[in-house]
KEZA-608907 format. One record per residue (C-alpha): z, x, y negated; residue in three letters. Coordinates in Angstrom, 1 decimal. Layout:
! residues N
((Z; X; Y); "ALA")
...
//
This chain:
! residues 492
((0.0; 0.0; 0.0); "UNK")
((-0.8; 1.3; -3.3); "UNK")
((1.7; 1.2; -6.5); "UNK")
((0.5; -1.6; -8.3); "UNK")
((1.5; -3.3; -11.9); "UNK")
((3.8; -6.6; -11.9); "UNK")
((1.8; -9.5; -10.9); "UNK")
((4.2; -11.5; -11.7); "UNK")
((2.7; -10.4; -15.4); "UNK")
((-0.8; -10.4; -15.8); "UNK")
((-0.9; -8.6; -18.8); "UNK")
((-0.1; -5.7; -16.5); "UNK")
((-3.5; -5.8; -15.2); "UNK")
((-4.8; -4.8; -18.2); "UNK")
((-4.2; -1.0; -17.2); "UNK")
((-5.3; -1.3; -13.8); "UNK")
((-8.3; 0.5; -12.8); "UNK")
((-9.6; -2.4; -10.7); "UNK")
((-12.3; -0.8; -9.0); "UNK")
((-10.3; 1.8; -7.3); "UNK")
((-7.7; -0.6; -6.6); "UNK")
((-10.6; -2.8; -4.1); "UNK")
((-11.8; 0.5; -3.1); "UNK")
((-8.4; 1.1; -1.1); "UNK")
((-7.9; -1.5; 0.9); "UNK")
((-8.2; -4.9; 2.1); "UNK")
((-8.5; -7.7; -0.2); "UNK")
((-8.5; -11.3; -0.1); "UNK")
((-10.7; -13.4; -1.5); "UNK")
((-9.6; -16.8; -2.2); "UNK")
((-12.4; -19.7; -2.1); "UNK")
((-15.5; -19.8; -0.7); "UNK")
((-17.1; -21.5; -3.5); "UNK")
((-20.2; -19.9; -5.7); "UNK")
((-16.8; -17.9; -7.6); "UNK")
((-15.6; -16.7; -3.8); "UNK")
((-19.2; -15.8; -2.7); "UNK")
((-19.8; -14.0; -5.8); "UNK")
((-16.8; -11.6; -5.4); "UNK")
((-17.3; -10.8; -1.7); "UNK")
((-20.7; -9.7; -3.0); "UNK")
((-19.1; -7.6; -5.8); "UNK")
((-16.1; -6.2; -3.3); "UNK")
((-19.0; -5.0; -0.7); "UNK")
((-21.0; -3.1; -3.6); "UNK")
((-18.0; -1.6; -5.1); "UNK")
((-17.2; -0.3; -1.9); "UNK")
((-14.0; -2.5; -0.7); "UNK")
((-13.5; -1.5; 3.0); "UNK")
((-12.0; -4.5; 4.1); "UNK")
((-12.3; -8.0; 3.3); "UNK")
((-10.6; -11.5; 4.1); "UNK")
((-11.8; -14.9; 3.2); "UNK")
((-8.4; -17.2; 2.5); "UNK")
((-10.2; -21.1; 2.5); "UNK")
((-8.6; -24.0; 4.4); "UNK")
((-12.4; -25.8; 4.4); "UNK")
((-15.3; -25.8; 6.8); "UNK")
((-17.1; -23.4; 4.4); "UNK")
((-14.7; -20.9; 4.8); "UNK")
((-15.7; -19.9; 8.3); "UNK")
((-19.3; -20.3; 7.2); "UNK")
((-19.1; -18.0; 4.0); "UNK")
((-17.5; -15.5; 5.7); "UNK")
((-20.0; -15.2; 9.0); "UNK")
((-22.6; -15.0; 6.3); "UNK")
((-21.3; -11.8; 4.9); "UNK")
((-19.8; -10.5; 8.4); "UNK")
((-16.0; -10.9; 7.1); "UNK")
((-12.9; -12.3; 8.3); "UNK")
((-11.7; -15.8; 8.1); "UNK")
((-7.9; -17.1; 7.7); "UNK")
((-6.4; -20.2; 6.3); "UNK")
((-4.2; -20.1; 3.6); "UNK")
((-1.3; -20.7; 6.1); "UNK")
((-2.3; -17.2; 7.8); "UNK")
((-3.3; -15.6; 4.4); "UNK")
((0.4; -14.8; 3.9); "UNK")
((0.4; -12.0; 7.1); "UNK")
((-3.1; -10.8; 5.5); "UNK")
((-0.5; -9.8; 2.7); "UNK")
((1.5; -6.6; 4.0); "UNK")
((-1.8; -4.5; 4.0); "UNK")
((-3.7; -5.8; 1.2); "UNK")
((-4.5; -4.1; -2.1); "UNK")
((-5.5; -7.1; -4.2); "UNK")
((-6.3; -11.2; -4.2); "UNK")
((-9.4; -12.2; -5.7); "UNK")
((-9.2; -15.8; -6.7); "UNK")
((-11.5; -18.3; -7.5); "UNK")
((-10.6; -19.5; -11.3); "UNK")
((-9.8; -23.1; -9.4); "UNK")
((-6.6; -21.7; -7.5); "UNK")
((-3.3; -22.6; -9.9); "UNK")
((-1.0; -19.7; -10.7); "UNK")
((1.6; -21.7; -8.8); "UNK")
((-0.2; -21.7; -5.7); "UNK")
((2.2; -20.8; -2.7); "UNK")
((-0.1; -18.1; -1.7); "UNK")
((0.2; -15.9; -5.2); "UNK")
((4.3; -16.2; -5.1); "UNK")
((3.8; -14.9; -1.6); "UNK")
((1.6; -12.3; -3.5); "UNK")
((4.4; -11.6; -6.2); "UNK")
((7.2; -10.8; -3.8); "UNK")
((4.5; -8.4; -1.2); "UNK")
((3.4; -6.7; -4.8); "UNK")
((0.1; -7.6; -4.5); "UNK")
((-1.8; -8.1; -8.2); "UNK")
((-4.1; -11.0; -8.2); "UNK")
((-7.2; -11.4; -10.9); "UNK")
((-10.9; -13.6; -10.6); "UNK")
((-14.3; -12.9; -10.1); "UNK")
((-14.5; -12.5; -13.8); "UNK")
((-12.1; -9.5; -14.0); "UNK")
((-13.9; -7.7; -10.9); "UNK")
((-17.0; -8.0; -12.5); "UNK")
((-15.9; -7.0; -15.9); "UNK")
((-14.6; -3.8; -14.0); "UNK")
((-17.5; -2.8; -12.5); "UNK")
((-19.9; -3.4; -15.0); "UNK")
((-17.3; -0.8; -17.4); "UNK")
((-17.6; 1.4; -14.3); "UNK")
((-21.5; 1.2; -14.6); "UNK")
((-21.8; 0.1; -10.8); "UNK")
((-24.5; -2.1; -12.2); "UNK")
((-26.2; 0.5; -13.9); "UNK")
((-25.4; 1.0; -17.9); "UNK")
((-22.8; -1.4; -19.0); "UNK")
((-24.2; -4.7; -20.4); "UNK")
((-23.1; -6.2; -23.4); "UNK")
((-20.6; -9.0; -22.9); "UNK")
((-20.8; -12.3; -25.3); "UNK")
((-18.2; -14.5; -24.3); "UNK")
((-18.1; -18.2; -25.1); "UNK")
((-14.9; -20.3; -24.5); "UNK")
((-13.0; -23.4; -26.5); "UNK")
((-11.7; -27.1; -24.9); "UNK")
((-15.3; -28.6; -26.6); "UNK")
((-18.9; -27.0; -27.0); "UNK")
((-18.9; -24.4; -24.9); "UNK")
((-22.4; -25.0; -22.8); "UNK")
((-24.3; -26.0; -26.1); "UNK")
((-23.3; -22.8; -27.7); "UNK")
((-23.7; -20.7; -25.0); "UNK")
((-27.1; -22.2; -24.0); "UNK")
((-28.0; -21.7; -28.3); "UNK")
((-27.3; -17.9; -27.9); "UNK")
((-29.1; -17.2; -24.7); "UNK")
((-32.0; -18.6; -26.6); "UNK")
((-31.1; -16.6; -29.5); "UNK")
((-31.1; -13.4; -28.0); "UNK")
((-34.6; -14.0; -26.1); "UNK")
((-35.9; -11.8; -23.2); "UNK")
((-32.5; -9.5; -23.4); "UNK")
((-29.9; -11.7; -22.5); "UNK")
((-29.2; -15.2; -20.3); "UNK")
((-26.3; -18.0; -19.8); "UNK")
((-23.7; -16.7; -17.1); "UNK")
((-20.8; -17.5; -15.8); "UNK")
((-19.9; -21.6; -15.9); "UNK")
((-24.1; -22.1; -16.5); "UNK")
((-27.0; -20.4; -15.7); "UNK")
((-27.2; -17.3; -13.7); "UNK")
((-24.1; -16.3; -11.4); "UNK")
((-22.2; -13.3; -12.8); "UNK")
((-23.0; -11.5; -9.4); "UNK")
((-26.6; -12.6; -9.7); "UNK")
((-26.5; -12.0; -13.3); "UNK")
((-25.5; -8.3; -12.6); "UNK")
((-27.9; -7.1; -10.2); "UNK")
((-30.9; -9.3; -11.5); "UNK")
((-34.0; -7.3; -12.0); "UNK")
((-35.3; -7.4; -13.9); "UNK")
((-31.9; -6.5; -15.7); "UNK")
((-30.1; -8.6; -18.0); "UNK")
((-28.5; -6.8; -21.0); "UNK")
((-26.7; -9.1; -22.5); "UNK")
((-24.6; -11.2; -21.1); "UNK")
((-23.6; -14.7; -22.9); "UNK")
((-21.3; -15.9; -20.7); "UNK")
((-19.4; -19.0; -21.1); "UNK")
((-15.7; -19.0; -19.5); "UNK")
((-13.3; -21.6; -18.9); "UNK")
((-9.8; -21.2; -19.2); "UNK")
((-9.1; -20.8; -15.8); "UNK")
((-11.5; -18.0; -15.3); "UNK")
((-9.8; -16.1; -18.7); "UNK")
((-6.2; -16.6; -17.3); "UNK")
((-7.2; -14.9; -14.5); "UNK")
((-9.0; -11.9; -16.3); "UNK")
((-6.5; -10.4; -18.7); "UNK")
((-8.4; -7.1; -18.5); "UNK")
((-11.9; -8.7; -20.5); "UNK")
((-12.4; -6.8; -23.9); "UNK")
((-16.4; -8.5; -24.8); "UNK")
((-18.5; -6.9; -27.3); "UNK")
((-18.2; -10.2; -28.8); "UNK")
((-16.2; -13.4; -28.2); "UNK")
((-15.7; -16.7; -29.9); "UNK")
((-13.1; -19.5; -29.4); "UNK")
((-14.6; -22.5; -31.0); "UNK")
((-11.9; -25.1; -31.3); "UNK")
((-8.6; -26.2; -29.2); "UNK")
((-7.3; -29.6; -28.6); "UNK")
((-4.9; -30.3; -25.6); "UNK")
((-6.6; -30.2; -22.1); "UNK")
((-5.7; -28.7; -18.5); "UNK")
((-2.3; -28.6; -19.2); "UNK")
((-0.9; -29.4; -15.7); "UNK")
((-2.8; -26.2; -14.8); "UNK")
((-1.6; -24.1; -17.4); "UNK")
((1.8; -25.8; -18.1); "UNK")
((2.0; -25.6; -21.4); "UNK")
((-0.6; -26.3; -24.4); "UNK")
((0.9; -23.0; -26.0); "UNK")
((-0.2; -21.5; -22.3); "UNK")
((-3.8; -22.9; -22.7); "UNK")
((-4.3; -21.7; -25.9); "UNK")
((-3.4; -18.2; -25.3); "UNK")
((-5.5; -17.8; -22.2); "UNK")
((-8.0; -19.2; -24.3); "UNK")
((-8.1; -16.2; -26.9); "UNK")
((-8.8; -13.8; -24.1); "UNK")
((-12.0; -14.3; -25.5); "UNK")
((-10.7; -12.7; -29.3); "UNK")
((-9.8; -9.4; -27.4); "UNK")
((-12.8; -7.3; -27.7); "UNK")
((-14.6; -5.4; -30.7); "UNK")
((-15.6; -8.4; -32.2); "UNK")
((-13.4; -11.9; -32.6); "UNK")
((-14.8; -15.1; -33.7); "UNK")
((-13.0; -18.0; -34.5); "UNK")
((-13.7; -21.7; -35.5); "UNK")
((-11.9; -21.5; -39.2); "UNK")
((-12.0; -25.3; -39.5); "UNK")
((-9.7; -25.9; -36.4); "UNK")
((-6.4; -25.6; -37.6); "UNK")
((-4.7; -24.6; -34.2); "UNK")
((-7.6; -21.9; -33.7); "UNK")
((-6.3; -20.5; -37.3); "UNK")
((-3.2; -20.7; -36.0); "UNK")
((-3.4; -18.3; -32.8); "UNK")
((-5.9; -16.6; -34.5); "UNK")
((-3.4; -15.5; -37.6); "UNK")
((-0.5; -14.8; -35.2); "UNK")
((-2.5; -12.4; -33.3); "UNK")
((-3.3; -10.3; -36.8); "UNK")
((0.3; -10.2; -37.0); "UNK")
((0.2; -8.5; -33.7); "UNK")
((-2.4; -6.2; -34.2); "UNK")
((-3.9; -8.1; -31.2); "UNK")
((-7.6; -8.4; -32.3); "UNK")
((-10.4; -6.0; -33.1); "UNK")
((-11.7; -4.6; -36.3); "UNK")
((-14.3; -6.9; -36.8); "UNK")
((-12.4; -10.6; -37.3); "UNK")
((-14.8; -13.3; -38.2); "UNK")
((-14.3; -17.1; -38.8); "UNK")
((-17.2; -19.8; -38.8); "UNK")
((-17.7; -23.3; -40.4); "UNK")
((-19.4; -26.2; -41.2); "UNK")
((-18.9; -25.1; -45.2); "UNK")
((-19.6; -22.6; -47.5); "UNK")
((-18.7; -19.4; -46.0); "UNK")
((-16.3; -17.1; -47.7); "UNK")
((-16.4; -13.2; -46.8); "UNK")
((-16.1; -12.8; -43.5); "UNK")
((-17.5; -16.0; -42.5); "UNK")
((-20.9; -17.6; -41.2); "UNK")
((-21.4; -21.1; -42.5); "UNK")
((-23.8; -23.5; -44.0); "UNK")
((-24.4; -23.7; -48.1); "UNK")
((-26.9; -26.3; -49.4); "UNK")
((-28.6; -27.4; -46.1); "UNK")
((-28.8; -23.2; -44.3); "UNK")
((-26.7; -21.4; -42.2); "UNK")
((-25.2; -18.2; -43.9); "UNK")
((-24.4; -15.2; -43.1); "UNK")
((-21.3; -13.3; -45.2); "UNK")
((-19.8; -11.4; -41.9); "UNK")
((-22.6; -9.4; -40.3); "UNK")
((-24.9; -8.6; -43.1); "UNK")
((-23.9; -7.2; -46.5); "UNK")
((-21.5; -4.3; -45.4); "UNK")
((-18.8; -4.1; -48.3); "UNK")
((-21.2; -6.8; -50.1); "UNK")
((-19.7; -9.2; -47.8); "UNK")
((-16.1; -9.0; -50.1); "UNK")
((-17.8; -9.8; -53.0); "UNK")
((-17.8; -13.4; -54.1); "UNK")
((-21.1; -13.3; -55.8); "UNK")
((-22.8; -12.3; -52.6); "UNK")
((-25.2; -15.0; -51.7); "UNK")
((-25.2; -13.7; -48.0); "UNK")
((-28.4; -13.6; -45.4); "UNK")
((-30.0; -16.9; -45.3); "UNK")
((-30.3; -17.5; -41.9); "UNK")
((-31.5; -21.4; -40.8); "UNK")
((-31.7; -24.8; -42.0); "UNK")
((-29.4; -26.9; -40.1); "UNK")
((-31.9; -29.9; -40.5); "UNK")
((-33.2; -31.1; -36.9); "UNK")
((-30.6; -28.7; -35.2); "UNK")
((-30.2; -30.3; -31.4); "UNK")
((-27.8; -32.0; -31.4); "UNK")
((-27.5; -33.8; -34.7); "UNK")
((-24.3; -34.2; -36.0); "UNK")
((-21.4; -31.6; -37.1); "UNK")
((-20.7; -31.0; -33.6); "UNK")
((-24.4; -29.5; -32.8); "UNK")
((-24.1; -27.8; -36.8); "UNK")
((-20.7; -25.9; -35.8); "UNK")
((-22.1; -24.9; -32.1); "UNK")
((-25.3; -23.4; -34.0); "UNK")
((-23.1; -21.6; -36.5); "UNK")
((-20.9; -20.0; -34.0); "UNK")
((-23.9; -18.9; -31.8); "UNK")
((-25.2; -17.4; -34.9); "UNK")
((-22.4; -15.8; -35.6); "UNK")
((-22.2; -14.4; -32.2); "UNK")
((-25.7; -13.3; -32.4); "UNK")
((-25.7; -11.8; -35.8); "UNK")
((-22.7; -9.5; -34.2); "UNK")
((-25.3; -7.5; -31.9); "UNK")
((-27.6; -6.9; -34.9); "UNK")
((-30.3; -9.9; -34.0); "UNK")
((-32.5; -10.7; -36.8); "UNK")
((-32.3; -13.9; -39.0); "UNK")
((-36.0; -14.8; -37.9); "UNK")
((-35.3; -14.7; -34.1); "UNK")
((-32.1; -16.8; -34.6); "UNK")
((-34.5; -19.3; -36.8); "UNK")
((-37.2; -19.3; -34.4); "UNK")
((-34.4; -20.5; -31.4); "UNK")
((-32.9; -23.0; -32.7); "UNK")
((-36.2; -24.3; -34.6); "UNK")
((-37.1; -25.1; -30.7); "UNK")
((-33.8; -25.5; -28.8); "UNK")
((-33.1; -28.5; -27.4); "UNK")
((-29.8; -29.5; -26.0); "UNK")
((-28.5; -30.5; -22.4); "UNK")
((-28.4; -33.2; -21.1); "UNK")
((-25.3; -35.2; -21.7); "UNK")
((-23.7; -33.2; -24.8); "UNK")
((-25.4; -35.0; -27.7); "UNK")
((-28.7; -35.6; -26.8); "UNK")
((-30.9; -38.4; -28.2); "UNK")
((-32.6; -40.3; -25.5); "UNK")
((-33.8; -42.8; -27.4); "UNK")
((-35.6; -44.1; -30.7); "UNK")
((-36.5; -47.7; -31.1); "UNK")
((-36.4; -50.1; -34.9); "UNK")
((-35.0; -46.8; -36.4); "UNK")
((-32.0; -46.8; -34.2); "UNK")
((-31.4; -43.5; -32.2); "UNK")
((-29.4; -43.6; -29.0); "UNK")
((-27.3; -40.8; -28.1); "UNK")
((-25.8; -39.6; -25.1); "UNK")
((-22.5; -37.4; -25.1); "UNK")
((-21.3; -38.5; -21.8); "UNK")
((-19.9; -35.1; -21.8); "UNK")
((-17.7; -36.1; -24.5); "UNK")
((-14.4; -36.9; -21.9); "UNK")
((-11.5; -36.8; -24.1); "UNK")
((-10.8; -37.0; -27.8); "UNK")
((-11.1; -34.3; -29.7); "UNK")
((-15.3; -34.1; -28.1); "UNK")
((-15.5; -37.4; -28.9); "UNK")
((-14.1; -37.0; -32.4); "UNK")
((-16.7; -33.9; -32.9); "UNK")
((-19.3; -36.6; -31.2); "UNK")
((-18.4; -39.2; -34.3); "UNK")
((-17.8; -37.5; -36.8); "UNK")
((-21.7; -36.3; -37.1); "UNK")
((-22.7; -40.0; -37.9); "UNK")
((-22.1; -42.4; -40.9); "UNK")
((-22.9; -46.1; -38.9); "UNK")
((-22.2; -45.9; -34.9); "UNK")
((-22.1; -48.3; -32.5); "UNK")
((-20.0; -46.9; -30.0); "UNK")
((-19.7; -47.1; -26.3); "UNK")
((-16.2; -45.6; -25.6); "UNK")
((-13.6; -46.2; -22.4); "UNK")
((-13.3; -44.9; -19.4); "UNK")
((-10.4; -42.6; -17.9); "UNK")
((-8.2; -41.7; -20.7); "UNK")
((-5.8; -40.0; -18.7); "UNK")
((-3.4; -40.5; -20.3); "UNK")
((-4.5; -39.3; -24.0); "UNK")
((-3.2; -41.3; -27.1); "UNK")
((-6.7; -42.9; -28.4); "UNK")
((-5.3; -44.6; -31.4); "UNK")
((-5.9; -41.2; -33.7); "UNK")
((-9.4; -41.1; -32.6); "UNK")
((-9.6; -44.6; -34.0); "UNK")
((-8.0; -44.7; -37.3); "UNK")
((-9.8; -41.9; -38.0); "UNK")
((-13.7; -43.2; -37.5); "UNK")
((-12.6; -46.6; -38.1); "UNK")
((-14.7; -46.5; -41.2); "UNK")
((-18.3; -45.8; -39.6); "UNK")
((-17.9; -48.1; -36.9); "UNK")
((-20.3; -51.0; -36.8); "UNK")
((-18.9; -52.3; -33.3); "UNK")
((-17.7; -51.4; -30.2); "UNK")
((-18.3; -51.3; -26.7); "UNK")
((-15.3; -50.8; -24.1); "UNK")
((-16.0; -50.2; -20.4); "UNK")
((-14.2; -49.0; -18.0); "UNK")
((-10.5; -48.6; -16.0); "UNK")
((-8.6; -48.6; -19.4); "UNK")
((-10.7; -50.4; -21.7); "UNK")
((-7.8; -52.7; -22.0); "UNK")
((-5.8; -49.4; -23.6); "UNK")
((-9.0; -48.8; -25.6); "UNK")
((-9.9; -52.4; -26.3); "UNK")
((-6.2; -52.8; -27.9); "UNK")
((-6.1; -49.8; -30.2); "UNK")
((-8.9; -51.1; -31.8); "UNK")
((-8.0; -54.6; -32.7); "UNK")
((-4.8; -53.0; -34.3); "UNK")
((-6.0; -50.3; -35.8); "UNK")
((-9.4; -51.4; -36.8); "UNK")
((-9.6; -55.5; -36.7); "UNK")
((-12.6; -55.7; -38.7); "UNK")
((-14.9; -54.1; -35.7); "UNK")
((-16.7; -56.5; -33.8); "UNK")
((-15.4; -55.1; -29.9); "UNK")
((-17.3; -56.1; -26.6); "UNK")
((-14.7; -55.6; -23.7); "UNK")
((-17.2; -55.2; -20.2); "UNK")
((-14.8; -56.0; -17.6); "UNK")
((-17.8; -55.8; -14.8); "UNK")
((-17.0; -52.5; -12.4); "UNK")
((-20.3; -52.4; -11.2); "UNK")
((-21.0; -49.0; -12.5); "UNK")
((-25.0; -50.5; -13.1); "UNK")
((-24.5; -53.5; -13.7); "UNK")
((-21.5; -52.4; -16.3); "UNK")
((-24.0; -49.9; -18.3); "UNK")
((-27.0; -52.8; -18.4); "UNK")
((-24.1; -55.0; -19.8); "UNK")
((-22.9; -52.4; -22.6); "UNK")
((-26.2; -51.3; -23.6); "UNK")
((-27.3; -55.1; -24.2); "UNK")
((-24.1; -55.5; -26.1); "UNK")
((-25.1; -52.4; -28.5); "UNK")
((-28.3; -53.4; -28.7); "UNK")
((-27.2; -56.9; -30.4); "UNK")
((-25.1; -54.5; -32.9); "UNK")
((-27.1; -52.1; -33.7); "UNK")
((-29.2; -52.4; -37.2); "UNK")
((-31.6; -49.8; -38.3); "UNK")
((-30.1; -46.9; -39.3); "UNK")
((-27.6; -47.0; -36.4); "UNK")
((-26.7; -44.5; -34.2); "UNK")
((-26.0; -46.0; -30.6); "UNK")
((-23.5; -43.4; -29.3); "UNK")
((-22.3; -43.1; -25.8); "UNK")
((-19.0; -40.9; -26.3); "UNK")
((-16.4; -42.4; -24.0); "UNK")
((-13.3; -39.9; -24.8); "UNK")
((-12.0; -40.1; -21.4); "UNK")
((-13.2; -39.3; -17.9); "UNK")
((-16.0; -40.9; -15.9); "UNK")
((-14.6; -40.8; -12.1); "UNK")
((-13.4; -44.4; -12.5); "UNK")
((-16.5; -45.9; -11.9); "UNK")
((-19.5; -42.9; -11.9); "UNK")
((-20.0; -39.9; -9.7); "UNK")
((-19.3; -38.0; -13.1); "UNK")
((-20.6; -37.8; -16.7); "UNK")
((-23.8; -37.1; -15.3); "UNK")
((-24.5; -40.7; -13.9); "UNK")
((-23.0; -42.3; -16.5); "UNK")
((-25.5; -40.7; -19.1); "UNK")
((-28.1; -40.7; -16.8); "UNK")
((-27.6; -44.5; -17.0); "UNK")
((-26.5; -45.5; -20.1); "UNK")
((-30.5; -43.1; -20.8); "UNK")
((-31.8; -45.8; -18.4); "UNK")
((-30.5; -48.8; -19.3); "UNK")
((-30.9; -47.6; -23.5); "UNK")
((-34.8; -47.7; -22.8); "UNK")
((-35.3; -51.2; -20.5); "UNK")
((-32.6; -53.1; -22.8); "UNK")
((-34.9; -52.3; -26.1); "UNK")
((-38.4; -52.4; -23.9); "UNK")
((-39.4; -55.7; -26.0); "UNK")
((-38.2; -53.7; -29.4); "UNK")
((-41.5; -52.1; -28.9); "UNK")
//
């Protein structure tokens, strides 16, 4: 057994040379999902001499024959433990899991797929290290991401939660060599030892808590992202400013600290003045103090995908981020001029009498769906769903003003339906009691459609989960797409 940090304290494994660590031993790999198939990759090119595959599913056995490794269920993992150097978990596994307190006690560190591949990529196993441009907040995370990946152009792609595998995204030829790389907080908690060329924490607003424990926990995994040569931070998000200022205190960030908005920037900032998107951080040098410097004119935020503040902020930051690696104002331009944005997170679906339909299914708690609203002046909304237990009344009182109507669906729409006729009685509200999950999105789409006056926006942004009646946000947007179109057919 080798002398390893604490893992009781991850911060420890901030000074651990991770590579030899795998190279000395057996490790265990925990999950055989993409995360867990991605890290026996990494362990077998780094040179790790044995490893163990700890999953309690079918796909454990058949993950592990595929790379001619051993197999044990998490019940057996703990006798794995007296030999082994290291755990590699999957970002899904909860710090509290019994197998990591087993892992405590043995002195056995435990990091994710994220960490290892950070490692190794420092360590040049990959060839040159890659720059790493990490993306992470509760809300916006795969429209930024998937803006900077078309920023940077041929260089660089989407990894980590979308687009290419880190694994995949490591070895791919030809090579990638920039990575923008979107990470949960799960995957950050579990890689305390990531220092990005550039990172950006777009917003917080209460989410995974029961994971992390606390909302102070969340947050400070989240910032993992602020940790490398270059920290950018959403300056309009008042918790943001919050961890953002008590790490300064610290001496916890970089050199290079950079905040993005929605306004007119001030030094140090990206942000939008009279319809463009400005640069004051990346581009005057010692100009960038001076109040009378106008900044590089970047992009108009007109026709950014997707409309509203939301889609404005997402573009700014992935500017931001882009500008930090020296790309030029006409290539940012030229990206967003074209980018369209996924499905589900904003994206108009359809146009009929001058009324646009959107869908931001993805929008499955509060504060998106706040972000979702607040990018529109008349909205019919389609809300409900799982809340979850999140209070829905701010949300109200504070849109209140731009709503037109209302349409509830789903397991609490009784919750929902209430909050609005005390908070907001003059709103016309359609309650859908049907459970159907077709028939209920036929039903609220008719509804809207008998609301909605030119100059509308039709918005599907539910602020709470989907599972209640849909496979997942997918479905439901994929629906409400449907149903938007054949509802409005005679519209012309």
């Amino acid at each position: 057994m080798i002398n390893s940090p604490d893992p009781t304290n991850l911060t420890d494994i901030r000074n651990l040379d991770l590579v030899a660590t795998v190279r000395s031993g057996r490790v265990l790999v925990a999950g055989a999902g993409v995360s867990g198939r991605g890290a026996i990759a990494m362990l077998k090119d780094i040179g790790c001499p044995e490893v163990v595959v700890v999953d309690d599913s079918a796909l454990g056995a058949l993950v592990a024959a595929d790379f001619s490794v051993r197999h044990v269920t998490t019940a057996d993992a703990r006798d794995e433990l007296a030999d082994a150097v290291a755990i590699v978990t999957s970002p899904g596994w909860r710090p509290t899991s019994p197998l990591f307190d087993a892992a405590a006690e043995a002195g056995v560190p435990v990091f994710g797929d994220v960490a290892l591949a950070f490692a190794g990529d420092c360590a040049q196993l990959w060839g040159p290290k890659r720059t790493w441009l990490v993306v992470t907040g509760t809300n916006g995370k795969t429209t930024t991401t998937s803006m900077l990946a078309a920023m940077l152009g041929e260089q660089g792609a989407a990894v980590g939660n979308i687009g290419v595998a880190l694994y995949d995204a490591l070895t791919a030829e030809p090579r990638i060599e920039v990575l923008a790389a979107e990470l949960s907080s799960f995957q950050l908690h579990w890689a305390p030892n990531i220092r990005p060329d550039a990172g950006v924490l777009l917003n917080l607003a209460e989410d995974h808590i029961d994971w992390h424990g606390s909302y102070e926990n969340y947050g400070l995994d989240k910032t993992r992202a602020l940790r490398g040569a270059v920290a950018i931070y959403g300056a309009d998000d008042a918790d943001v400013v919050e961890h953002v200022e008590k790490m300064l205190k610290n001496d916890e960030l970089g050199n290079s600290v950079v905040g993005f908005t929605d306004g007119p920037p001030e030094a140090h900032q990206v942000g939008v003045r009279d319809g463009m998107i400005v640069d004051r951080a990346f581009g005057g040098g010692d100009a960038a103090d001076d109040d009378s410097e106008p900044g590089i004119v970047i992009a108009p935020v007109a026709g950014i995908s997707p409309p509203g503040r939301a889609g404005v902020l997402d573009a700014v930051a992935a500017t931001a981020m882009a500008r930090s690696i020296g790309t030029s104002p006409e290539q940012i331009a030229a990206a967003l001029e074209t980018f369209e944005v996924r499905a589900h997170r904003g994206q108009i679906v359809h146009k009929t009498n001058n009324v646009v339909w959107i869908d931001d299914s993805k929008a499955t708690n509060p504060h998106a769906a706040d972000a979702a609203l607040s990018g529109h002046e008349r909205v019919v909304w389609i809300v409900g769903g799982q809340l979850k237990g999140a209070e829905i009344s701010p949300l109200v009182a504070k849109h209140a003003h731009r709503l037109q109507a209302a349409v509830v669906l789903g397991v609490d729409r009784q919750l929902v339906s209430d909050a609005l006729s005390r908070i907001a009685p003059a709103v016309p509200v359609v309650v859908i009691d049907d459970t159907d999950k077709v028939d209920a999105m036929a039903k609220v789409c008719m509804a809207a459609s008998e609301y909605a006056n030119p100059g509308d926006v039709v918005l599907l942004a539910p602020a709470a989960a989907s599972l209640d009646m849909y496979s997942g946000m997918a479905e439901r947007g994929d629906l409400f797409a449907q149903w938007a179109q054949k509802v409005t057919s005679t519209d012309g």
